[in-house]
DRENDO-1510 file (C-alpha; in Angstrom, 1 decimal, always signed):
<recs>
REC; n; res; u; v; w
REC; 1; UNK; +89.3; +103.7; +127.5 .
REC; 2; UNK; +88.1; +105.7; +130.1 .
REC; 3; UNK; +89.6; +105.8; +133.9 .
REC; 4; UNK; +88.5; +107.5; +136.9 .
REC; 5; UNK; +91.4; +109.4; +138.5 .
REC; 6; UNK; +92.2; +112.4; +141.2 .
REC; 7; UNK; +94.0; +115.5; +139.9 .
REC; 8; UNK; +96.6; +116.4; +142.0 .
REC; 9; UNK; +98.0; +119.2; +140.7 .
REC; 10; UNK; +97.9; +121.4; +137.4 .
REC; 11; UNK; +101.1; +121.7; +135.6 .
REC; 12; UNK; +102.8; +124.3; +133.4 .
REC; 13; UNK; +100.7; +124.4; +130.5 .
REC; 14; UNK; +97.5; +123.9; +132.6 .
REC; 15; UNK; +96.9; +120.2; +132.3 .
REC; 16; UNK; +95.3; +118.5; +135.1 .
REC; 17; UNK; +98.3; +116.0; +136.4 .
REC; 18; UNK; +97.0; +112.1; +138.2 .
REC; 19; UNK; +98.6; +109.0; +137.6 .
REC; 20; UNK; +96.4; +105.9; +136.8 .
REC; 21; UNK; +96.4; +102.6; +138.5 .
REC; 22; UNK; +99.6; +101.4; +137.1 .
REC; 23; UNK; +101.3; +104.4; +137.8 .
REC; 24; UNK; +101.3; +105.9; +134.6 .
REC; 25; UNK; +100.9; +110.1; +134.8 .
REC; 26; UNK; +97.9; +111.3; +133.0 .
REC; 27; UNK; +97.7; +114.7; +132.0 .
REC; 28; UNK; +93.9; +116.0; +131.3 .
REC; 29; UNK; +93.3; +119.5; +130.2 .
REC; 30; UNK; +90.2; +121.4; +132.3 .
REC; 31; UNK; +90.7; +119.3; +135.2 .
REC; 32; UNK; +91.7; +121.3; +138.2 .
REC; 33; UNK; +93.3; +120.1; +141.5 .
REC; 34; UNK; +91.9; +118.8; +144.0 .
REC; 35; UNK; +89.1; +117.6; +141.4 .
REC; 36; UNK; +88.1; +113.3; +140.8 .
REC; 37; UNK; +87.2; +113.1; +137.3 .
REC; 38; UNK; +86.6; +110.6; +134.5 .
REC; 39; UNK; +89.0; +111.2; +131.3 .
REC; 40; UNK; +88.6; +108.9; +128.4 .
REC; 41; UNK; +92.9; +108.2; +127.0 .
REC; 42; UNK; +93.8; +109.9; +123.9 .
REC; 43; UNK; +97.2; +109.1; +123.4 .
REC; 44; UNK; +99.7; +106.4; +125.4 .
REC; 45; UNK; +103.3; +106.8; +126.0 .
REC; 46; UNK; +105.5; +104.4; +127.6 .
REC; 47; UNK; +105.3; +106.5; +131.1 .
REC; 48; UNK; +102.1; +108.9; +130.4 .
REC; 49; UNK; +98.9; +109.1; +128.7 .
REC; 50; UNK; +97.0; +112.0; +127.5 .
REC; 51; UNK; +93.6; +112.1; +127.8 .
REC; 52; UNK; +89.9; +114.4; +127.5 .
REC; 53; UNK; +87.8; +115.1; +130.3 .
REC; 54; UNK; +84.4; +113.2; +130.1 .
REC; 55; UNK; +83.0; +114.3; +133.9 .
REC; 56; UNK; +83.9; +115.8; +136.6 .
REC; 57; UNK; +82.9; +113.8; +139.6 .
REC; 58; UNK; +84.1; +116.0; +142.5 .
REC; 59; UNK; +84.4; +119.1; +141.7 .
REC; 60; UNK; +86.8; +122.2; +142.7 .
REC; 61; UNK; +85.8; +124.9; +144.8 .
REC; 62; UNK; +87.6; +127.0; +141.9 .
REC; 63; UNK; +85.7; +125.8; +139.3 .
REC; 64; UNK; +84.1; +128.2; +137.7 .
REC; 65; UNK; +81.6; +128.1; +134.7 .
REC; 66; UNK; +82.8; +130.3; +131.5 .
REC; 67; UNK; +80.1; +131.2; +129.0 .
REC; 68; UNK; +81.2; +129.1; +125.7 .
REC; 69; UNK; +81.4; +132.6; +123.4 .
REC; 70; UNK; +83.8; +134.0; +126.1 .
REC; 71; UNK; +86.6; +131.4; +125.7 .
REC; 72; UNK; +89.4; +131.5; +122.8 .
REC; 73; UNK; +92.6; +129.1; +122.1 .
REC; 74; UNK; +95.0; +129.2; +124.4 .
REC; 75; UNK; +92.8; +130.5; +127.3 .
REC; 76; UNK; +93.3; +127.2; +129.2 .
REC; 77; UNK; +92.0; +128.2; +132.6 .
REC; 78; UNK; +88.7; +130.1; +131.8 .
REC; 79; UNK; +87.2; +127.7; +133.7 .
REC; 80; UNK; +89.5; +128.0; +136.8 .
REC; 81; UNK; +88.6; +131.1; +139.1 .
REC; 82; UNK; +91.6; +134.1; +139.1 .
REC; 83; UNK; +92.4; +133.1; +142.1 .
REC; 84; UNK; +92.5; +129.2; +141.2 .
REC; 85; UNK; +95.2; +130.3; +138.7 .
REC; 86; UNK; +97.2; +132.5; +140.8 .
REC; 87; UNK; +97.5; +129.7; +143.0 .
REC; 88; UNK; +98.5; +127.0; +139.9 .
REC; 89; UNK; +101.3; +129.4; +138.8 .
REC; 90; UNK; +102.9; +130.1; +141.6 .
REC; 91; UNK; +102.8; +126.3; +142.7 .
REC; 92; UNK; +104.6; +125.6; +139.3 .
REC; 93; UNK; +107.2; +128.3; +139.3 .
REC; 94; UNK; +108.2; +127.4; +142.9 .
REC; 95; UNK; +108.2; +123.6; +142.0 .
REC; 96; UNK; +110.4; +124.6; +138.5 .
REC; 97; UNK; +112.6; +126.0; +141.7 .
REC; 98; UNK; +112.7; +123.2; +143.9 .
REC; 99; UNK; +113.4; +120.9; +140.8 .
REC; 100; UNK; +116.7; +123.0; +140.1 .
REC; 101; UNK; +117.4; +123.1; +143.8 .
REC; 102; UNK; +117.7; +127.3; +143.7 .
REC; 103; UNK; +117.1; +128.5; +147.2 .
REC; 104; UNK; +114.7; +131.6; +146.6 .
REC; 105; UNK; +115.3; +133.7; +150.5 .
REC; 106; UNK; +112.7; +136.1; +149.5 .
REC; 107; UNK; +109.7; +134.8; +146.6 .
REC; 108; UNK; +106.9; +137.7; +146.1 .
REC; 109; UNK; +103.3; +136.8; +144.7 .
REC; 110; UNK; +101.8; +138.3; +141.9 .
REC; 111; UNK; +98.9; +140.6; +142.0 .
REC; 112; UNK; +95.4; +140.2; +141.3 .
REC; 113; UNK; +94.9; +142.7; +138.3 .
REC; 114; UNK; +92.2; +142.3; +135.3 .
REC; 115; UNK; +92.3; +138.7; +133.8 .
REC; 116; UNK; +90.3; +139.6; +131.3 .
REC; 117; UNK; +90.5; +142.4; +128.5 .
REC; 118; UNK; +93.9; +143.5; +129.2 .
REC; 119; UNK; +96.0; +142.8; +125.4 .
REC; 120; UNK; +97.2; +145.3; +123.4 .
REC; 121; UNK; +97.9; +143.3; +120.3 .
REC; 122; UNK; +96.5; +140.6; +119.1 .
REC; 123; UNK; +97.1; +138.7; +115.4 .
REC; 124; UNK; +93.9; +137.2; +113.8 .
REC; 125; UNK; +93.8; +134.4; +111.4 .
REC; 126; UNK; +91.6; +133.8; +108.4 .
REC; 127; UNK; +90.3; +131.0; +106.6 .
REC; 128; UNK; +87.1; +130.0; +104.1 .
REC; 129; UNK; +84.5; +128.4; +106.0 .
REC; 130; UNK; +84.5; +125.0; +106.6 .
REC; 131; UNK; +84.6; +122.6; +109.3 .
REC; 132; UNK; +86.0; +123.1; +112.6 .
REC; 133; UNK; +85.0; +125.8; +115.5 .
REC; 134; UNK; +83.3; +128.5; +114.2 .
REC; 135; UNK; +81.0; +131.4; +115.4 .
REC; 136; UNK; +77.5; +132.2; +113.8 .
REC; 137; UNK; +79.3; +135.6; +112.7 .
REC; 138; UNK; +82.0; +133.6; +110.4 .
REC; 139; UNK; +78.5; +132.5; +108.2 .
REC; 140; UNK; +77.6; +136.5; +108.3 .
REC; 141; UNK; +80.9; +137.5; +106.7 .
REC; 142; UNK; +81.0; +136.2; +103.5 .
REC; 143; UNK; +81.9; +132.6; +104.9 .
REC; 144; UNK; +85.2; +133.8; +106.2 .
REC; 145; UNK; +86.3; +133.2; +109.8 .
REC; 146; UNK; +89.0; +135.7; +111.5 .
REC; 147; UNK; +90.3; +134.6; +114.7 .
REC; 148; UNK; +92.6; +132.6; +116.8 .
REC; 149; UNK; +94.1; +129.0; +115.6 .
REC; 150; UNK; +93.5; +126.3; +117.4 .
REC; 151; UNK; +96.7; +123.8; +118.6 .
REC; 152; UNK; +97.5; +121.4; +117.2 .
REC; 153; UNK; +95.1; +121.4; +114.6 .
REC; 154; UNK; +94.9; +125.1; +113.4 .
REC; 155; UNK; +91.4; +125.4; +113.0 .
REC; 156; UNK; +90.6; +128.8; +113.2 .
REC; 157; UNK; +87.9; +129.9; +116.1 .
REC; 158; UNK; +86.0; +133.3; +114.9 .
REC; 159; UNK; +85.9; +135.7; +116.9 .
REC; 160; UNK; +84.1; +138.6; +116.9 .
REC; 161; UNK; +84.2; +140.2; +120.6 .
REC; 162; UNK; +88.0; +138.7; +122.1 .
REC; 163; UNK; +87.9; +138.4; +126.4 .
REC; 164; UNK; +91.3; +138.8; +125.9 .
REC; 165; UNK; +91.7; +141.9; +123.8 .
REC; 166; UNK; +91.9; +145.5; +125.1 .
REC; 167; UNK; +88.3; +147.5; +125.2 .
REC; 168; UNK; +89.9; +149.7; +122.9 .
REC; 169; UNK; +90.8; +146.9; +120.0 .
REC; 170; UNK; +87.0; +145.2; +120.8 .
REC; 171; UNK; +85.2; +149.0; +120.1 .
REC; 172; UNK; +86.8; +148.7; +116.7 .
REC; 173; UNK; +86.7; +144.8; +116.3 .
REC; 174; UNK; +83.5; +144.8; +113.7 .
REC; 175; UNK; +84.8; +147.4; +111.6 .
REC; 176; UNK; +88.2; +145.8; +111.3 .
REC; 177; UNK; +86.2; +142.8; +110.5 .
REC; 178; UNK; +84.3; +143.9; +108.0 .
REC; 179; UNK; +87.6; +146.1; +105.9 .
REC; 180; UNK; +89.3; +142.4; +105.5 .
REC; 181; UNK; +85.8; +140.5; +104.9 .
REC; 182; UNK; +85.7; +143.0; +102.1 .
REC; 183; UNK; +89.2; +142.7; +100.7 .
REC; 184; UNK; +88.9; +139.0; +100.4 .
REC; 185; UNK; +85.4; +138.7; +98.7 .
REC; 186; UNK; +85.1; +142.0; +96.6 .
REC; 187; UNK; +87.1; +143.8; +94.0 .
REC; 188; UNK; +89.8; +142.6; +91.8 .
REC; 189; UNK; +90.5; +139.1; +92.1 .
REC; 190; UNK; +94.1; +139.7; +92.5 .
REC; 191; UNK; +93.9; +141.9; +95.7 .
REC; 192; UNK; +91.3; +139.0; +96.9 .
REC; 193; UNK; +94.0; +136.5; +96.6 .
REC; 194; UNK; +97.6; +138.6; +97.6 .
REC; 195; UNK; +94.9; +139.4; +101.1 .
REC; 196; UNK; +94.5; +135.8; +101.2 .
REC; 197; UNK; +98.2; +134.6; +100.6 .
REC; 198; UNK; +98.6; +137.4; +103.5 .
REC; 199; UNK; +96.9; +135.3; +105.9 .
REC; 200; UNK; +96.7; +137.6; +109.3 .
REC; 201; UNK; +95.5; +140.6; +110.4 .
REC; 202; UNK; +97.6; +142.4; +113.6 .
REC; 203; UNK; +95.7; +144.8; +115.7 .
REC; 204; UNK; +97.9; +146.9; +118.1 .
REC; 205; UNK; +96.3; +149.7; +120.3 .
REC; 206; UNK; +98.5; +152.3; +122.6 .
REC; 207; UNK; +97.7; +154.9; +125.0 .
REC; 208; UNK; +99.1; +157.6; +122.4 .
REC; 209; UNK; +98.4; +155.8; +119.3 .
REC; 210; UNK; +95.1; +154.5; +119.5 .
REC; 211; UNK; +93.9; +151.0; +117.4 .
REC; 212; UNK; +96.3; +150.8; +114.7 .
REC; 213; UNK; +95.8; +147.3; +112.1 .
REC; 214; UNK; +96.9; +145.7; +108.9 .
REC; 215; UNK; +97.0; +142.9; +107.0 .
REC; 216; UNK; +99.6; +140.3; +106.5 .
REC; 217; UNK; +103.6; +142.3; +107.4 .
REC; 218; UNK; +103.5; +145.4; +109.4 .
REC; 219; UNK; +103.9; +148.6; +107.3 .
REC; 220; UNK; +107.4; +149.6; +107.6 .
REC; 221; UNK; +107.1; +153.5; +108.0 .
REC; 222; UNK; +104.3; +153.1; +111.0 .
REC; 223; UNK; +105.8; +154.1; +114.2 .
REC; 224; UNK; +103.7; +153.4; +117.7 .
REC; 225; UNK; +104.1; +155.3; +120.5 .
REC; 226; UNK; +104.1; +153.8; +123.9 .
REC; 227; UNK; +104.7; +154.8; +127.5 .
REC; 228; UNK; +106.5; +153.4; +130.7 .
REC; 229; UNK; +107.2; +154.5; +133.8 .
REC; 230; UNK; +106.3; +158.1; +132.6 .
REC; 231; UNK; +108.9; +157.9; +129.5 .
REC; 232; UNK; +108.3; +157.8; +125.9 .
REC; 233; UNK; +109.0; +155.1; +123.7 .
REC; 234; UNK; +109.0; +154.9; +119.9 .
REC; 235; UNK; +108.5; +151.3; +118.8 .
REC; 236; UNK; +108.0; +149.7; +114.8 .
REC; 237; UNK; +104.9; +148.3; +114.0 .
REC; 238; UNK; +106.3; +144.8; +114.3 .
REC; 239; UNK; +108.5; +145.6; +117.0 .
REC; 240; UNK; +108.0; +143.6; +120.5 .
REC; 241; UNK; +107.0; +145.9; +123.8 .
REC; 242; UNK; +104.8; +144.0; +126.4 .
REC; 243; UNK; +101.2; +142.6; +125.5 .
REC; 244; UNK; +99.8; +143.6; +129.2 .
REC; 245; UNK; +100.5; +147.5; +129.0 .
REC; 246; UNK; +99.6; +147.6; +132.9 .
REC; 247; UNK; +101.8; +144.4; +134.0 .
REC; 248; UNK; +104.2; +145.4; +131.4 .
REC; 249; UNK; +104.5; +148.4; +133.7 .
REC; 250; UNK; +104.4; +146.9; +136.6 .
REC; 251; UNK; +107.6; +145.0; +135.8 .
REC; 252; UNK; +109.4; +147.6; +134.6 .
REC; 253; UNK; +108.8; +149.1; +138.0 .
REC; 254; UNK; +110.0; +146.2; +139.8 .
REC; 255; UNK; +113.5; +146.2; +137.2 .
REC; 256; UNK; +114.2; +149.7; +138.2 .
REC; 257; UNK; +113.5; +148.8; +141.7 .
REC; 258; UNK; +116.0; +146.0; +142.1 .
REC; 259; UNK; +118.5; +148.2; +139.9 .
REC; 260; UNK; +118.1; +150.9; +143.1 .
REC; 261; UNK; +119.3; +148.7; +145.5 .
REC; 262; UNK; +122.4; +148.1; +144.4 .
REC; 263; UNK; +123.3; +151.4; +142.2 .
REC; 264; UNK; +125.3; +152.1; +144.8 .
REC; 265; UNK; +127.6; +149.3; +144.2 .
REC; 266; UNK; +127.0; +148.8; +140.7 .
REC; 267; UNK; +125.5; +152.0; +138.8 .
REC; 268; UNK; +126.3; +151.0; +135.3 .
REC; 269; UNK; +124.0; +148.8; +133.4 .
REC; 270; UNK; +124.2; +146.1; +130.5 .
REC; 271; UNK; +120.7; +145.5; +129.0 .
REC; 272; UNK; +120.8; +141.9; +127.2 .
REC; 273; UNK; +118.3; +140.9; +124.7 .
REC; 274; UNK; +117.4; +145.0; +125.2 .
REC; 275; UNK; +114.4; +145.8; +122.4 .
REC; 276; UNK; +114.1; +149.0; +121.9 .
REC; 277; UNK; +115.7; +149.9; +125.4 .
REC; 278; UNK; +112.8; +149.8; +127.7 .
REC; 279; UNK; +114.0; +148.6; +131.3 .
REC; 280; UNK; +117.8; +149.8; +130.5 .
REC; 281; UNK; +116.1; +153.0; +130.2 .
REC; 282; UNK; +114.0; +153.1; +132.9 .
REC; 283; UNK; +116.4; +152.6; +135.3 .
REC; 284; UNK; +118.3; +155.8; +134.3 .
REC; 285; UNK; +121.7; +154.3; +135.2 .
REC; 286; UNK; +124.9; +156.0; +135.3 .
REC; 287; UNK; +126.3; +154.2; +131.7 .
REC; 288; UNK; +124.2; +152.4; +129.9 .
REC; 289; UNK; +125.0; +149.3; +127.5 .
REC; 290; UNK; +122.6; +147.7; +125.6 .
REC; 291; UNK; +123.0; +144.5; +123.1 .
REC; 292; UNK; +120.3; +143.3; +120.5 .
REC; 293; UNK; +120.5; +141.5; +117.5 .
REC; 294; UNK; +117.6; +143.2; +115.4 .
REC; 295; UNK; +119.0; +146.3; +113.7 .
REC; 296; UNK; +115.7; +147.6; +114.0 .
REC; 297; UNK; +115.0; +147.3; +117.5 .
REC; 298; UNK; +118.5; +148.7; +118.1 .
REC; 299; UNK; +117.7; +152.1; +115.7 .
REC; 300; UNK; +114.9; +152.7; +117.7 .
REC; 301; UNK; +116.4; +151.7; +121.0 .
REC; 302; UNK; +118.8; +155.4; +120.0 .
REC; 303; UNK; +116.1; +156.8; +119.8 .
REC; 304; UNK; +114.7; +156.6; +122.4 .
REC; 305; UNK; +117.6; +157.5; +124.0 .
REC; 306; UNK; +118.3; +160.7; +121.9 .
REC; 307; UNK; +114.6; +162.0; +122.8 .
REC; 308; UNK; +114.9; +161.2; +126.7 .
REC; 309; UNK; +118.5; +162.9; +126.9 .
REC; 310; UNK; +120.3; +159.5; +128.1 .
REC; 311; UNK; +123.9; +161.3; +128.2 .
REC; 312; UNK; +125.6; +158.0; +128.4 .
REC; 313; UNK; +123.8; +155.5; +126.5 .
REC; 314; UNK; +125.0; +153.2; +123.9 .
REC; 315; UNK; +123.7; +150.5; +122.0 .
REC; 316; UNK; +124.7; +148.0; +119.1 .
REC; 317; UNK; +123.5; +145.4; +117.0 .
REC; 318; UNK; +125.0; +141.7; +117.9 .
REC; 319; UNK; +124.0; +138.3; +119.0 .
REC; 320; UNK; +125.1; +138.1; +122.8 .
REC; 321; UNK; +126.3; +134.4; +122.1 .
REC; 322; UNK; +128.1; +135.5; +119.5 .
REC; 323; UNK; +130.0; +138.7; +121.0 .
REC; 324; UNK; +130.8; +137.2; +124.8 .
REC; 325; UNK; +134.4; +137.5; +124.1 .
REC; 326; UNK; +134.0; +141.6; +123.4 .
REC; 327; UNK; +131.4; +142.4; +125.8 .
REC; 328; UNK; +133.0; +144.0; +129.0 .
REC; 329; UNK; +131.4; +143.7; +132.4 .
REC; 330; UNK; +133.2; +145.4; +134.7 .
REC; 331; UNK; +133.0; +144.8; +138.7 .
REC; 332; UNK; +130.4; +148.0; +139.0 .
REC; 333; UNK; +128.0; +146.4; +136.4 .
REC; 334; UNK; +124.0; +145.4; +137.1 .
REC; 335; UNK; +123.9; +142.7; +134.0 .
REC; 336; UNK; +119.9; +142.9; +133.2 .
REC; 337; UNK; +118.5; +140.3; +130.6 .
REC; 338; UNK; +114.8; +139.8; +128.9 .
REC; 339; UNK; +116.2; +136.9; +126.6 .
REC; 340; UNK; +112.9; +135.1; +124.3 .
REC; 341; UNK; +111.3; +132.0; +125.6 .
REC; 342; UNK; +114.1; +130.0; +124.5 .
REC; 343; UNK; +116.2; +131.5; +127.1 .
REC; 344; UNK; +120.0; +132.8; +127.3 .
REC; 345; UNK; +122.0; +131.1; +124.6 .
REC; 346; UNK; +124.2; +128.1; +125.5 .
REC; 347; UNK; +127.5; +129.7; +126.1 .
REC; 348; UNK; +125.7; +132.7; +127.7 .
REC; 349; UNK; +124.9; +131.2; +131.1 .
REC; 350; UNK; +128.6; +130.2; +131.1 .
REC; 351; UNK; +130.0; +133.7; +130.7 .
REC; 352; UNK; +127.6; +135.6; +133.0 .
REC; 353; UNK; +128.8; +133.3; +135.7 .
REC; 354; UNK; +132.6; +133.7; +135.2 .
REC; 355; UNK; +131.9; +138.0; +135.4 .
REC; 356; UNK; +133.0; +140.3; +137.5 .
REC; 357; UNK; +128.9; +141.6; +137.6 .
REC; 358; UNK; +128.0; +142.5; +141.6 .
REC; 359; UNK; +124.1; +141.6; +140.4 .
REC; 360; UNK; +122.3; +140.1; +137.4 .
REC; 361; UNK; +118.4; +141.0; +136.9 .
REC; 362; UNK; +116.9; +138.2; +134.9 .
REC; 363; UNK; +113.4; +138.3; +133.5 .
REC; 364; UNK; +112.0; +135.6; +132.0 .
REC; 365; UNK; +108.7; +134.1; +130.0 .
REC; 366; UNK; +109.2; +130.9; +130.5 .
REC; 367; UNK; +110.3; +129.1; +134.0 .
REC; 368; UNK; +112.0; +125.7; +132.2 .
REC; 369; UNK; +114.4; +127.8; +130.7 .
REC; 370; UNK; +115.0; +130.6; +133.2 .
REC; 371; UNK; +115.7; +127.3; +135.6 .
REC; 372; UNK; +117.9; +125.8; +133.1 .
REC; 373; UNK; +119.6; +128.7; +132.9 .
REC; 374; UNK; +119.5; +129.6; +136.7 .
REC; 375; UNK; +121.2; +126.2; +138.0 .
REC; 376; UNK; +124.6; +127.9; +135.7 .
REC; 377; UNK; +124.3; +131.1; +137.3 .
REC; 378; UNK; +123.9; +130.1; +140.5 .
REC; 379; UNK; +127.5; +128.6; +140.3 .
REC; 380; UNK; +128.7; +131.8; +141.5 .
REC; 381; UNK; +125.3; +134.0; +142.1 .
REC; 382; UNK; +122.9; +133.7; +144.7 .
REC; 383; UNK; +119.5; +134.1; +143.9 .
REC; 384; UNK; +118.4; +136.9; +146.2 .
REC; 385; UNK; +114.7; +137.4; +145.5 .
REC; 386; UNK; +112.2; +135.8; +142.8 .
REC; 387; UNK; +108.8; +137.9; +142.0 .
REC; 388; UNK; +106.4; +136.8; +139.1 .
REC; 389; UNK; +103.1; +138.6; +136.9 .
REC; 390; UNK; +100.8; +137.2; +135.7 .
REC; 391; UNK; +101.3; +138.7; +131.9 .
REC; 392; UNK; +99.2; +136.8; +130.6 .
REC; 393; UNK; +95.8; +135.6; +132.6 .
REC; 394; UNK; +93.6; +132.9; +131.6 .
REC; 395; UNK; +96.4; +131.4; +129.5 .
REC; 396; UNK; +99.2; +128.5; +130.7 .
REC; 397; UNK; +102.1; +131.4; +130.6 .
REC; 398; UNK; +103.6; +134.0; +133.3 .
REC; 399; UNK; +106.8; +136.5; +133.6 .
REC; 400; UNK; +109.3; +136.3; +136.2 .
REC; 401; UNK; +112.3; +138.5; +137.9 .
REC; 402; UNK; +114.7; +136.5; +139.3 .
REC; 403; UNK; +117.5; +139.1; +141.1 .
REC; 404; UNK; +120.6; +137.4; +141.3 .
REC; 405; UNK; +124.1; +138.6; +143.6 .
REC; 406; UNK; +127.7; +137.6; +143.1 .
REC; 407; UNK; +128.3; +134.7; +146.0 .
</recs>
């Protein structure tokens, strides 16, 4: 069935949102605010219906026209201008807000910055030809495509120049290309199929390390070498450090910032969810505490320590959730924690808000948990000031820095 609706607004994940005449939402991928469009119903629920955009009948003012070969998966407002999007993320994190009542005194926009070109690691699927979404250059390459999987289907897309990818990872895209292409159609049929079983191929790039790649788990002896906020920082292959090297930076700018303003009144700092010890050590604070639970990421997080002279910097491998009851925060602590999309674990929320912390920095991937999380916290914290980057342009996600004080 196909209804004529108006989109008023685009939602986290980028769906166009109406509601149809008896009330039921519809949510319609491509549509943009503001537009009137047709959408033929995919799927019904009791109190919403998906659906596929058949025409647009009044069109946006953003809407913008993205050559086909210049959109991958996951790029869900390619045809939206930048400034389109920057407008439909903040509108969603300040409604993710207002849902979870958190009164934000001060909320600073992102900046513009590149929206396209701008990842330093991307992972690349392969598959034997067949059907679904495929470039000509999957035919060329000894009927293999490498590229991006489609949800929910996981189709893989070929692609051969990524919009999304660094220049530096593109510059070396074809000759990457053809190394696995040649692994999985010549040689010994045993190193055609373990290539196969393998199933990915990661491309990382860094300032200091150039384009580095392999095939299926990272090698466990390669090292990358990455910079922030003019310091060093050894990270494993497989180890996470921000996709956006110059929002990445931009954040961890912002971290230190909001550290600064209170170091006066609390100097130490306790880095949750810490990595390899990035925005902890950025901030240069008095005493530093970190707390991870990958022994890796915590090895390398000393480190990185050791080589920047850190005097008073330790860190250990636990699970927050698991270690509350033996993690001291003291009343001149700044409590900073990057937990995963998921968000803080259950009990963590809890405990954060029953401390003695003068200021929690949270930073966050995803706004439904942050929020979650945030209507806990703000128990006993006031949210002073809320600033989000767009990490990650053309796609439904964003980062945000929520700077909480002790009420």
């Amino acid at each position: 069935m196909t209804s004529t609706v108006y989109i008023a607004k685009n939602v986290y994940g980028g769906d166009g949102l109406g509601r149809l005449g008896d009330g039921r939402v519809i949510f319609v991928p491509g549509a943009w605010a503001g537009e009137q469009v047709k959408a033929e119903i995919v799927e019904e629920k009791k109190h919403f219906v998906k659906a596929r955009l058949v025409e647009v009948v009044e069109k946006s003012p953003d809407r913008v026209e993205c050559a086909a070969e210049r959109v991958v998966p996951g790029m869900v407002y390619a045809n939206l201008s930048y400034d389109g999007e920057l407008k439909a993320k903040e509108d969603q994190l300040k409604e993710f807000l207002e849902r979870a009542r958190i009164e934000v005194p001060e909320f600073v926009s992102a900046k513009g910055g590149s929206e396209f070109n701008y990842r330093n690691k991307v992972v690349y699927h392969f598959a034997k030809y067949g059907n679904g979404p495929a470039h000509q250059s999957a035919m060329r390459d000894g009927g293999w495509r490498i590229g991006y999987r489609t949800e929910p289907s996981h189709e893989i897309v070929d692609v051969a120049d990524d919009p999304l990818a660094r220049p530096e990872i593109n510059a070396k895209l074809g000759e990457i290309r053809r190394a696995v292409t040649t692994l999985l159609t010549t040689g010994p049929i045993q190193v055609r199929k373990d290539t196969e079983r393998k199933g990915s191929v990661t491309v990382r790039w860094t300032k200091k390390s150039g384009v580095k790649w392999w095939i299926g788990d990272a090698p466990r002896d390669l090292v990358l070498k990455e910079t922030t906020c003019g310091l060093d920082f050894e990270v494993p292959a497989d180890g996470f450090y921000q996709v956006n090297t110059d929002v990445g930076e931009e954040l961890a700018k912002a971290v230190m910032a909001e550290y600064q303003k209170g170091a006066a009144e609390a100097p130490e700092v306790l880095d949750l969810y810490c990595g390899v010890g990035v925005l902890g050590l950025c901030c240069k604070p008095l005493r530093l505490t970190g707390i991870e639970s990958g022994r890796q990421a915590i090895e390398f997080a000393k480190r990185n320590a050791a080589a920047q002279k850190a005097a008073d910097a330790r860190f250990f491998a636990e699970q927050v959730g698991r270690n509350v009851g033996r993690i001291k925060i003291g009343p001149k602590t700044t409590v900073i924690v990057d937990p995963p999309r998921g968000g803080l674990e259950p009990n963590v929320p809890k405990w954060l808000a029953a401390s003695n912390a003068p200021r929690i920095l949270y930073v966050s991937c995803d706004p439904a948990t942050m929020t979650r999380d945030l209507k806990t916290l703000s128990r006993s914290y006031a949210v002073e000031s809320v600033r989000w980057f767009n990490m990650f342009p053309r796609t439904a996600r964003f980062e945000t820095l929520v700077t909480l004080r002790k009420a």
